[in-house]
C-alpha positions in Angstrom: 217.0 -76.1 -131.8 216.9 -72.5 -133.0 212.7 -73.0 -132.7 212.7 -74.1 -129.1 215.1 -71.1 -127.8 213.0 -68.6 -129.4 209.8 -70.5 -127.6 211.4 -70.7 -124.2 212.5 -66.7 -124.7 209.1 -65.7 -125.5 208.0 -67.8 -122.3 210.0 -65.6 -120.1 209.5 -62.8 -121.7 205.9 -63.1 -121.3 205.9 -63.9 -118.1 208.1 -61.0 -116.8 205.7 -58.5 -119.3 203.1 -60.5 -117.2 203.9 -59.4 -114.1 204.8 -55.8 -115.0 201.2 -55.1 -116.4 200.0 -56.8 -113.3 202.1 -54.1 -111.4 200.5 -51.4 -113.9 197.4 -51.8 -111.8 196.9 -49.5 -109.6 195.9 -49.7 -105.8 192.2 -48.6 -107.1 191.8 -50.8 -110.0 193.3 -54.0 -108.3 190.9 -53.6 -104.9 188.0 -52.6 -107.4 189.0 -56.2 -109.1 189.4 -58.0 -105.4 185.7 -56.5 -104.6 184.0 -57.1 -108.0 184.9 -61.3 -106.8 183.5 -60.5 -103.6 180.5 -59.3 -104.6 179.6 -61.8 -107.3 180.4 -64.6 -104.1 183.9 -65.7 -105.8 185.1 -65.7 -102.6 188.4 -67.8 -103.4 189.4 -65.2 -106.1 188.6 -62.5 -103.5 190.4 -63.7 -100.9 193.8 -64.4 -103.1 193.4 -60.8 -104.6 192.7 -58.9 -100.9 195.7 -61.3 -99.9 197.9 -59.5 -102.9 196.7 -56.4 -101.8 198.1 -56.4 -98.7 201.2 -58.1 -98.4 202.2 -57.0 -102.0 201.0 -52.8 -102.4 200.7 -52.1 -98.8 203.1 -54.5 -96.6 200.5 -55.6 -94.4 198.9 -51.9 -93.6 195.8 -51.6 -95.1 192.9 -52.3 -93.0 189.7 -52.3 -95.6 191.7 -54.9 -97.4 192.5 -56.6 -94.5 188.8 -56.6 -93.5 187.6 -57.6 -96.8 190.3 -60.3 -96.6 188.4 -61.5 -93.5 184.9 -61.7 -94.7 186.3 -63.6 -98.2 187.5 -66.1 -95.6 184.8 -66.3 -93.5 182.4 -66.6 -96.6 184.5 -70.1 -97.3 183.5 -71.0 -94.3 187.7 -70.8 -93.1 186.6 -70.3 -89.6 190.1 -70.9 -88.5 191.5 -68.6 -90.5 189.0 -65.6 -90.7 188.8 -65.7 -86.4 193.6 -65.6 -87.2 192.6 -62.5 -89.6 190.3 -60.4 -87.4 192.5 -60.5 -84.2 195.7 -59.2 -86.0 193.5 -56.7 -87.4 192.9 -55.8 -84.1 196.0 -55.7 -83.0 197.4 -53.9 -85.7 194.5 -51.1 -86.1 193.3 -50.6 -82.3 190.6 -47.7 -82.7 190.2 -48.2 -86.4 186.3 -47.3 -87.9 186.5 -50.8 -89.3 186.7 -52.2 -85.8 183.3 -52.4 -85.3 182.8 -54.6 -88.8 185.5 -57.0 -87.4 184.0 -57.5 -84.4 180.2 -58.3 -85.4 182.4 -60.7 -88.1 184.3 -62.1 -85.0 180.9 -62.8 -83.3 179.7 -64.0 -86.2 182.5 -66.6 -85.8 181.6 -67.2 -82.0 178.2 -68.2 -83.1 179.1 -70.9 -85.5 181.1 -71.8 -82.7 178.7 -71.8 -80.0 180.4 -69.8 -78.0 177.5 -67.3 -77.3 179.3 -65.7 -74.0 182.2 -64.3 -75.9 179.1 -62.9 -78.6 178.5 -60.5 -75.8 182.1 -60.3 -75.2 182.5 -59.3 -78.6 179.4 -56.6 -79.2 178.4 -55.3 -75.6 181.6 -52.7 -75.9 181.3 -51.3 -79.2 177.0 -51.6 -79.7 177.0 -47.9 -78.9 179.5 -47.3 -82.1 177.0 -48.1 -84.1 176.5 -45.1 -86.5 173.6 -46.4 -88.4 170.0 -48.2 -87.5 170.7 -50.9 -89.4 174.1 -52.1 -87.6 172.4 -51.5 -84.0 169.8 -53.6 -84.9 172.2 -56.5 -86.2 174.0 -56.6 -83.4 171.4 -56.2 -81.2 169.9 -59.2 -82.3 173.1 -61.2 -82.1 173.1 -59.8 -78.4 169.6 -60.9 -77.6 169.7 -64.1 -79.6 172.6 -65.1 -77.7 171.1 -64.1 -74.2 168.1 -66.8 -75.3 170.4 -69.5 -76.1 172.0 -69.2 -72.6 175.0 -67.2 -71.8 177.4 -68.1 -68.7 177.0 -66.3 -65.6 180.6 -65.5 -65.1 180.8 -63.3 -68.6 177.5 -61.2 -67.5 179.7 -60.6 -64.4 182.5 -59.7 -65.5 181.1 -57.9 -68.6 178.6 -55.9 -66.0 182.2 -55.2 -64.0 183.7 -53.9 -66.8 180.8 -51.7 -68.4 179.7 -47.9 -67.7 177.5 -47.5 -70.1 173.8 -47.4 -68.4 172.3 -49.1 -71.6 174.6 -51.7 -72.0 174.1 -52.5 -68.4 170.0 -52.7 -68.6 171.0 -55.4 -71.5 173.4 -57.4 -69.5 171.5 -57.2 -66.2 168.8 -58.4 -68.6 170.4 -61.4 -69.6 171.4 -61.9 -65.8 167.7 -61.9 -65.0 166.9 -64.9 -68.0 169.9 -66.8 -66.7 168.8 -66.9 -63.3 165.0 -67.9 -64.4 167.4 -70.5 -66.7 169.0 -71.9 -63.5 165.6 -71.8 -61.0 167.0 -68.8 -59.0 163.9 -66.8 -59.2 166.0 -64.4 -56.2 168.4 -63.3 -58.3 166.1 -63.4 -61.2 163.7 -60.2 -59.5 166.9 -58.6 -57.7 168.4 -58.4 -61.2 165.6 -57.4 -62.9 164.5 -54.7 -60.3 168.0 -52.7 -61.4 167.1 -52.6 -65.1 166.0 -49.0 -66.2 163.3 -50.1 -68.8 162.5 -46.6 -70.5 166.2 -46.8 -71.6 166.1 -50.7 -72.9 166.0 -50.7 -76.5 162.6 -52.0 -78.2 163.8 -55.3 -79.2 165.1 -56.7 -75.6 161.0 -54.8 -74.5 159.5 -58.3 -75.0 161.8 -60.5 -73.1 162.0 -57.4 -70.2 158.1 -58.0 -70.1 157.8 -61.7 -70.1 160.2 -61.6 -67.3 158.5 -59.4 -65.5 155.7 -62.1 -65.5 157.5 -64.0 -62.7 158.0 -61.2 -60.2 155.6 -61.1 -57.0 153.6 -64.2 -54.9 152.1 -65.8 -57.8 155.2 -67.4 -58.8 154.7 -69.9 -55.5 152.3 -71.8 -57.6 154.3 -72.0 -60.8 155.3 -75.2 -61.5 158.6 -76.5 -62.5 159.2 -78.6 -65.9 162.5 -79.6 -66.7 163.4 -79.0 -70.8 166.6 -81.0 -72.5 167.3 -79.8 -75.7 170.5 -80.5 -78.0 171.2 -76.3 -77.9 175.3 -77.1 -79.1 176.2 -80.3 -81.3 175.3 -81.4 -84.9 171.7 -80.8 -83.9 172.2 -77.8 -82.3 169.5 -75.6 -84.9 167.3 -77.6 -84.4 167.7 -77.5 -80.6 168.0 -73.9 -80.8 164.7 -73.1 -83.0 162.5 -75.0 -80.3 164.0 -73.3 -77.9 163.0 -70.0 -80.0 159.7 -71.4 -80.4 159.3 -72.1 -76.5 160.6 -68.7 -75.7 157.8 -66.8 -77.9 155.4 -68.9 -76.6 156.6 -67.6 -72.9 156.7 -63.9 -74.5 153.2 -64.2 -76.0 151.6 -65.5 -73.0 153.3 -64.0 -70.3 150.3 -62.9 -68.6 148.9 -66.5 -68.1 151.9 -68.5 -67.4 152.3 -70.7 -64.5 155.1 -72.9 -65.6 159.1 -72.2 -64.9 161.0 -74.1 -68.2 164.4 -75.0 -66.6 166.8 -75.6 -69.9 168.6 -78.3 -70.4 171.9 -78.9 -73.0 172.3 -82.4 -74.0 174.9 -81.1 -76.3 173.6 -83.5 -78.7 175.1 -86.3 -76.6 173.3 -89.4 -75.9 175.2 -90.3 -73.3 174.6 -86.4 -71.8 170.7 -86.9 -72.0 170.9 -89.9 -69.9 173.4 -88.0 -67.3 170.5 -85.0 -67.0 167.9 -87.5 -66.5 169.5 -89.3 -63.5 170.4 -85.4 -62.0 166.5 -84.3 -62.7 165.5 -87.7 -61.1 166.4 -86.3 -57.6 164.9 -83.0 -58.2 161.5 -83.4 -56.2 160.3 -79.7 -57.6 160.5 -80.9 -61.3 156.9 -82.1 -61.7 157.4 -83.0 -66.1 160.2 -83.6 -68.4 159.6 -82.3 -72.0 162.2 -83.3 -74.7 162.9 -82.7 -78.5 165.6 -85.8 -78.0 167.3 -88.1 -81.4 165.8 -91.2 -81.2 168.5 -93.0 -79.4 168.1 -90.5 -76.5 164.3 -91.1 -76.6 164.8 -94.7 -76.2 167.0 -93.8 -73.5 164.8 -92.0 -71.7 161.7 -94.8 -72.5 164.2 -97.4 -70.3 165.0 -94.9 -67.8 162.8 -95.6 -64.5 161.7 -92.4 -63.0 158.3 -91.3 -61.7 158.4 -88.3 -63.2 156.5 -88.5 -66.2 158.3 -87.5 -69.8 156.7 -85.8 -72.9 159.1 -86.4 -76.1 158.0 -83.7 -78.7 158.9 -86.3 -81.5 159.9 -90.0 -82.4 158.6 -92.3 -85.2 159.0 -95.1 -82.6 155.2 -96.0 -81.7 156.3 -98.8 -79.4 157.9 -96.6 -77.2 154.8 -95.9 -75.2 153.9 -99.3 -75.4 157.0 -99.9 -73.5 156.6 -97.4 -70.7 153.3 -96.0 -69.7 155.3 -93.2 -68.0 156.3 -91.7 -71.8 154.1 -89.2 -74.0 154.5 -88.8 -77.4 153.3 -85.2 -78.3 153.2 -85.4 -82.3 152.2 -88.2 -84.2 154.6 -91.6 -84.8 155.1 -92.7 -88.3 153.1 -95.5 -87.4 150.1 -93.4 -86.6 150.4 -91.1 -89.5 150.2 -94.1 -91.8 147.7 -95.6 -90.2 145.4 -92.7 -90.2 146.5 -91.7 -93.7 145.0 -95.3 -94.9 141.9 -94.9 -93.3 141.6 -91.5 -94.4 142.0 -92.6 -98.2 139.2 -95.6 -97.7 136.9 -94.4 -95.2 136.3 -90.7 -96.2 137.8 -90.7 -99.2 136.6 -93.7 -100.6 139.4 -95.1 -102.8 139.9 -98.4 -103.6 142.1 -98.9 -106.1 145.5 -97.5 -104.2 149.4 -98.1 -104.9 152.0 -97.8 -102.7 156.0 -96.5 -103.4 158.2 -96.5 -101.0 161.8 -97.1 -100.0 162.7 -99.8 -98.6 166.1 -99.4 -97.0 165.2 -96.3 -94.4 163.0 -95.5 -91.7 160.7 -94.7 -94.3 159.6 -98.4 -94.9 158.2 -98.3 -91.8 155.4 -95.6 -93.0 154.8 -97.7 -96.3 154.4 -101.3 -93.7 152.2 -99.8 -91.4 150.0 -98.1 -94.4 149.2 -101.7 -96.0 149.0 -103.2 -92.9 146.0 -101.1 -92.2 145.1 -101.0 -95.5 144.4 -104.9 -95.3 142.8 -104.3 -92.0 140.3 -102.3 -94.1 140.2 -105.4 -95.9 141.9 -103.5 -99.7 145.0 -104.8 -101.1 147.4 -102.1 -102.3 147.0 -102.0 -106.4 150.6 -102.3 -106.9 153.8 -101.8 -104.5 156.9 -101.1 -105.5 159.8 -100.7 -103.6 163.4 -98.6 -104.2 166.9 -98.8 -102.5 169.0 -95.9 -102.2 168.5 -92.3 -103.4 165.3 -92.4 -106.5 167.6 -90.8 -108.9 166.1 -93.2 -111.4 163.0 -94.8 -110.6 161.8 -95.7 -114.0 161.4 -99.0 -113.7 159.1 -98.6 -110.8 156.8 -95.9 -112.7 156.3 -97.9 -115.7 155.0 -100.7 -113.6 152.3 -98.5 -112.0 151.1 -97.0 -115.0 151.3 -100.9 -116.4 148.9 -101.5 -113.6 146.9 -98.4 -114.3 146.2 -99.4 -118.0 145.6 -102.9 -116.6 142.5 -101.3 -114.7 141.1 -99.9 -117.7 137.9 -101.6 -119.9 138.9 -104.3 -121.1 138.2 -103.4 -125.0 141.6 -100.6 -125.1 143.3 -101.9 -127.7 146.4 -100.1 -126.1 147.9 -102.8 -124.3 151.1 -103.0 -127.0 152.9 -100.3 -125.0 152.2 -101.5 -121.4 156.3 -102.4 -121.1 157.7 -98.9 -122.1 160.3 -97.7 -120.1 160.9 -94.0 -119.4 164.6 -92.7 -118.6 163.5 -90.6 -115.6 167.1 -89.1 -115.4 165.5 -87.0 -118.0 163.1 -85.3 -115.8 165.7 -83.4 -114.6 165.0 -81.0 -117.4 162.1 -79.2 -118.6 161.2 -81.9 -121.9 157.9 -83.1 -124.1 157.2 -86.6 -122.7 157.2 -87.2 -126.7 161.1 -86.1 -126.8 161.5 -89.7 -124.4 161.1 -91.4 -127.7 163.3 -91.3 -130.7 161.9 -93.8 -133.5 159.9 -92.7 -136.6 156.1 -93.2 -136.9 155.1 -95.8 -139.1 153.8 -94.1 -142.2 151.4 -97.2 -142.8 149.6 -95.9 -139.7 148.4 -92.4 -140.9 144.9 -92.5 -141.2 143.8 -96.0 -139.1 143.0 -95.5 -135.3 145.6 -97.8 -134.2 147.4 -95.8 -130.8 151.6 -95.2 -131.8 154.1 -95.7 -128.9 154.3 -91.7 -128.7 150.6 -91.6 -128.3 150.1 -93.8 -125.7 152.6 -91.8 -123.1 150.3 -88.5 -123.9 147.4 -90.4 -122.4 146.5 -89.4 -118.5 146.0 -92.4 -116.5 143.1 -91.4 -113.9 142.2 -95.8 -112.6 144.4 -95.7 -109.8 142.7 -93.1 -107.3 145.9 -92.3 -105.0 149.6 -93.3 -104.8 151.0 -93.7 -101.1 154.5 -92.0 -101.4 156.4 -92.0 -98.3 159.8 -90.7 -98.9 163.0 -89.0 -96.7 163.2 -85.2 -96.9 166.1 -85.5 -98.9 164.2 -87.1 -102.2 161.8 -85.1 -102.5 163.2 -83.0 -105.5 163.9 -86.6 -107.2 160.3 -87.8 -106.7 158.4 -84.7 -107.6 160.2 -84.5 -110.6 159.9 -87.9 -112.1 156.6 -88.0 -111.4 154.9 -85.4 -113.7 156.4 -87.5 -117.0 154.2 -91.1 -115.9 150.1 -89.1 -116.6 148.9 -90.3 -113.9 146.2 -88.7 -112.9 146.0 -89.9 -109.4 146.3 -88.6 -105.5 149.6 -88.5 -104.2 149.5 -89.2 -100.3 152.7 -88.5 -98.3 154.3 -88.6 -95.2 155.6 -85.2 -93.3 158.9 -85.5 -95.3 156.3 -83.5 -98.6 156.1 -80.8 -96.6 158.5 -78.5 -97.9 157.3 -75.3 -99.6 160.4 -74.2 -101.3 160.7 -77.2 -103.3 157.0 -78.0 -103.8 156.9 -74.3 -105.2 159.1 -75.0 -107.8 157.8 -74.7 -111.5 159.0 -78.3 -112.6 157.2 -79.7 -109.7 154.5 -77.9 -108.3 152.1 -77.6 -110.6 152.1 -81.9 -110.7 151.3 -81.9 -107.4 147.8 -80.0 -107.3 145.8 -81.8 -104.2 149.0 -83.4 -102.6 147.6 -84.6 -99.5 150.0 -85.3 -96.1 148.2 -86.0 -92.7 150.2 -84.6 -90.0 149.7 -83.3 -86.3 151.5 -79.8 -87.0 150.6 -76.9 -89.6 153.3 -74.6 -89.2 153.2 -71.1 -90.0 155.9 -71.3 -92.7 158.7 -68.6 -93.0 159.6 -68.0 -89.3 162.9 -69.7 -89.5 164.8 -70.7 -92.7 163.6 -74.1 -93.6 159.7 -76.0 -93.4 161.4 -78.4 -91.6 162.9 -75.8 -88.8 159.5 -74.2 -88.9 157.8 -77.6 -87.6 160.4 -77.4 -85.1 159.5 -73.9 -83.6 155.9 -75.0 -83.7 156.6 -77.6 -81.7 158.4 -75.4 -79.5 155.9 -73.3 -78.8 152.9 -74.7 -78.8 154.0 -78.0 -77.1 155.5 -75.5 -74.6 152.0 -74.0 -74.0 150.4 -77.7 -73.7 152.1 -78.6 -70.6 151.7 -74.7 -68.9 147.6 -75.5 -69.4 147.6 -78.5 -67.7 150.5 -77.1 -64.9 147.6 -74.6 -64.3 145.5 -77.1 -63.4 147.7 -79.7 -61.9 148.6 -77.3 -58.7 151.8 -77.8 -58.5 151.1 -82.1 -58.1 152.7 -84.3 -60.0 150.3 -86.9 -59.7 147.5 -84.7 -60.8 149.7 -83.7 -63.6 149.7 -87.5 -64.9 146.0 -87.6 -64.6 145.2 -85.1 -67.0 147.3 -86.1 -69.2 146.1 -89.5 -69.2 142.7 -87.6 -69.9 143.9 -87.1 -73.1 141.1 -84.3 -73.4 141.3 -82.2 -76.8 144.2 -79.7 -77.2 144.2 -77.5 -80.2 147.2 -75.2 -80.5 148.7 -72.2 -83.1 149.8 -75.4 -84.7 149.8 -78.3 -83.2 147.0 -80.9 -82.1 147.1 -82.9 -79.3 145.0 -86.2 -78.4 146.6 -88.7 -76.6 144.9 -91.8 -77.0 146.3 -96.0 -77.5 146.1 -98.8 -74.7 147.9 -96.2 -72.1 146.5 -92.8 -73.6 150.0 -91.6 -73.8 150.3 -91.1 -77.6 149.0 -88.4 -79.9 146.3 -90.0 -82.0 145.0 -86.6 -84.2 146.4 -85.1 -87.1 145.3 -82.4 -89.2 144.9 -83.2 -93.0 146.7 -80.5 -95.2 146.4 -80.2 -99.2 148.9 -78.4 -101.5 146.9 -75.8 -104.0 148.7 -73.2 -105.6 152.3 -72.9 -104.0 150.4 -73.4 -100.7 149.7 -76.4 -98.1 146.4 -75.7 -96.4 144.2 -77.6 -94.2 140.9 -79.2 -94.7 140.1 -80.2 -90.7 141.4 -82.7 -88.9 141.0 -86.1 -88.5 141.0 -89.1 -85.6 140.5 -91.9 -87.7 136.9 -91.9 -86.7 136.0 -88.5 -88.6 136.9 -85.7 -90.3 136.2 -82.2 -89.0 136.2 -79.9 -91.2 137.7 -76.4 -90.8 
């Protein structure tokens, strides 16, 4: 009895000595604890120790803690609660110095939100507060960024209502200007950019200011008009919002030989929406092309929709979709396409023969691997081996061990090696960085020292080179599971994959890259890599931009017809952009049939040529 009171009084006693060494701390040492969280990203510890701060030591009045409080929340991504945080700091602190922190954080919010009028809202008043070159620009390019992604007439008005400052007018006049070109009102597009003073403009809204400036004067009678859906808000809103970037520095770049107005489109990553803008661009007679980066429910919406105005989809891995309307045009290659040309790449220039095939067989991505031996029977070879996987390839083992089976099948027949055809390899354990030795744990027979008989351990140290190339096509996702399971198999072999390998930050990895040496993916973009934050956004800005610059060549020559619009395309003449290439060919010559074929060497995908499944043209 006597035991347990003395336990419980230490308890209490330690916990009220607990809380007075906490209250030892002083205001210094408790925000230097609050910010050493914060800057190693432990935002959850920051956020309950800036909370402490301020309600316990400083009864709600202390606004760097109460900023710092913000940005912990906002790093946790608690929209809700960071936007609740910044407005009572406002309220509390009007005409604090921190006030311009909160309100780049509070735009910052608006963003994620998609709510790129109050952005402006938010940074137009306080951009000339900025005390250092590094803020301005910041918020500068929130400003612009926002302006390109489309801002709502009403807020430039009222903002331009509200504003004195002669700079901050040029920017919102500016973004007047785009949304006029946005909206086809090339009037108010020239009236608003004749008011901006340009040698006042900051450098980064010049380019924008200057494409404009393209569209002013009698030359813009012969532009013609293409209508652009794009999901720019929604779950696919960056992806929406990165061609959009990609359109709009193709319009920048060749503002001096543009004849095409790009009205913009939200979709809001709606399918129903996309079907709602096509019937309203239906009765637009000025509209001479439709150009779409669409899901694939929208693009099959938009392959049933009857209209005569003819409708380029920058992507789908539907290849039937043409098939089904000769009034659709698929600007990059289907999956179908890809694996057809990848097969005849591997036989006809190539020259491989023996060839195996893993796939998935639960995803789109069956349809690559289908298509591939299809053709590859065409070409009258029968895949090697095929093996097929369901679900994520965490563990593919089983499937590995029977290629290299097969590969040690295709040796001479006198290898005496055969015993250890059936070994399976745990490829969980290729995870980590391991001997392909360490996969076994038995003893070597000490009977076999000295005779040439090959041990278990022996015969997984032996590189496999019968099989020429592997046909891998796999989601974006798996990529890190494939690449490294397959180093631990030896097979010395080609992989060919779909788009889905092209992913530099991954492929540059130590466990996987250097495996992959000669990786080989046939595709009809080469991005420049490292203009967005992703490979896979970077195809999208390609697409944007050079797609974008596709259909303001032919506008040049179409004059402003429709009809001669179609007929060029239906040319399907030779187009060769930054990144992109364009051939439409198949019974309607309205899908791409070109692709270029790119190789991974040294933490790097370059391109050999390109190929049409007739010939390779070499770079």
């Amino acid at each position: 009895m006597i035991r347990i009171i003395i336990s419980i009084f230490l308890f209490i006693t330690q916990f009220i000595f607990g809380r007075e060494l906490d209250s030892v701390l002083t205001y210094t040492d408790h925000f230097d604890l609050a910010f050493r969280h914060y800057n190693s990203k432990r935002y959850k510890l920051a956020e309950f120790e800036f909370k402490e701060i301020l309600i316990d030591r400083k009864n709600y009045s202390d606004p760097v803690s109460h900023l710092m409080l913000a940005k912990s929340q906002y790093f946790q991504n608690k929209i809700v609660e960071c936007q609740r945080t910044c407005n009572s700091f406002l309220n509390k602190y009007p005409r604090s110095k921190y006030e311009l922190n909160v309100r780049v954080l509070l735009s910052d919010i608006f963003i994620n939100k998609e709510k790129y009028s109050d952005v402006l809202e938010q940074l137009i008043p306080i951009r000339d507060e900025a005390q250092d070159s590094i803020m301005q620009y910041n918020i500068d390019y929130r400003i612009l960024s926002s302006i390109m992604i489309g801002v709502n007439s009403s807020k430039i008005e009222q903002l331009l209502f509200s504003s004195e400052n002669i700079i901050n007018r040029s920017i919102l006049n500016l973004a007047r200007s785009y949304r006029s070109l946005l909206d086809g009102n090339m009037n108010d597009m020239e009236l608003s950019l004749s008011v901006i003073e340009s040698d006042i403009l900051p450098l980064q809204y010049e380019k924008l200011f200057n494409g404009l400036n393209r569209f002013v004067g009698d030359e813009n009678n012969i532009h013609g008009v293409v209508a652009v859906i794009l999901p720019l808000s929604g779950k696919d809103r960056f992806k929406g919002q990165t061609f959009l970037r990609g359109l709009s520095g193709m319009a920048v770049d060749y503002q001096y030989d543009l004849s095409t107005h790009f009205k913009i489109y939200d979709n809001k990553s709606n399918d129903i929406a996309t079907l709602k803008i096509l019937k309203s661009i239906n009765l637009d007679r000025s509209i001479i092309s439709i150009l779409g980066y669409l899901s694939e429910v929208s693009n099959i919406a938009a392959t049933s929709y009857s209209s005569p105005i003819p409708i380029l989809l920058s992507k789908s891995n539907y290849s039937e979709l043409p098939i089904i309307s000769d009034n659709i045009y698929l600007l990059s290659t289907s999956s179908e396409a890809q694996a057809k040309l990848s097969a005849q790449y591997a036989v006809n220039i190539l020259g491989f023969k023996n060839i195996a095939v893993l796939a998935p067989a639960d995803d789109i991505n069956k349809n690559y691997a289908d298509n591939f031996i299809l053709e590859l029977n065409q070409l009258g070879i029968d895949p090697v081996v095929t093996e097929w996987y369901y679900g994520k390839p965490e563990n593919i083992s089983r499937q590995f061990s029977s290629i290299r089976k097969i590969a040690w099948s295709l040796l001479p027949k006198e290898d005496p090696n055969i015993e250890y055809l059936d070994m399976v390899i745990d490829s969980l354990d290729a995870l980590f960085d391991v001997d392909v030795a360490d996969f076994i744990d038995m003893p070597e027979d000490d009977n076999n020292y000295g005779n040439n008989k090959m041990t278990r351990r022996d015969s997984l140290k032996v590189s496999l080179n019968t099989i020429d190339a592997i046909y891998i096509p796999i989601d974006r996702s798996n990529l890190s599971f494939i690449g490294t399971q397959l180093p631990m198999y030896n097979l010395n072999t080609k992989i060919i994959g779909n788009e889905s390998w092209i992913d530099i930050d991954i492929l540059s990895q130590d466990i996987i890259g250097p495996h992959l040496q000669g990786l080989t993916v046939l595709s009809s973009e080469y991005p420049k890599f490292g203009v967005t934050q992703s490979s896979e956004l970077d195809r999208v800005y390609s697409m944007g931009y050079d797609h974008g610059y596709f259909i303001n060549s032919l506008i040049k020559l179409s004059s402003n017809s429709r009809q001669k619009f179609k007929s060029l395309l239906k040319k399907g003449d030779l187009y060769m952009g930054a990144s992109s290439l364009i051939e439409l060919g198949g019974p309607s010559n309205n899908e791409n049939k070109i692709v270029r074929v790119l190789e991974y060497r040294i933490n790097k995908m370059g391109t050999i040529g390109y190929f049409n499944g007739t010939e390779l043209v070499k770079n």
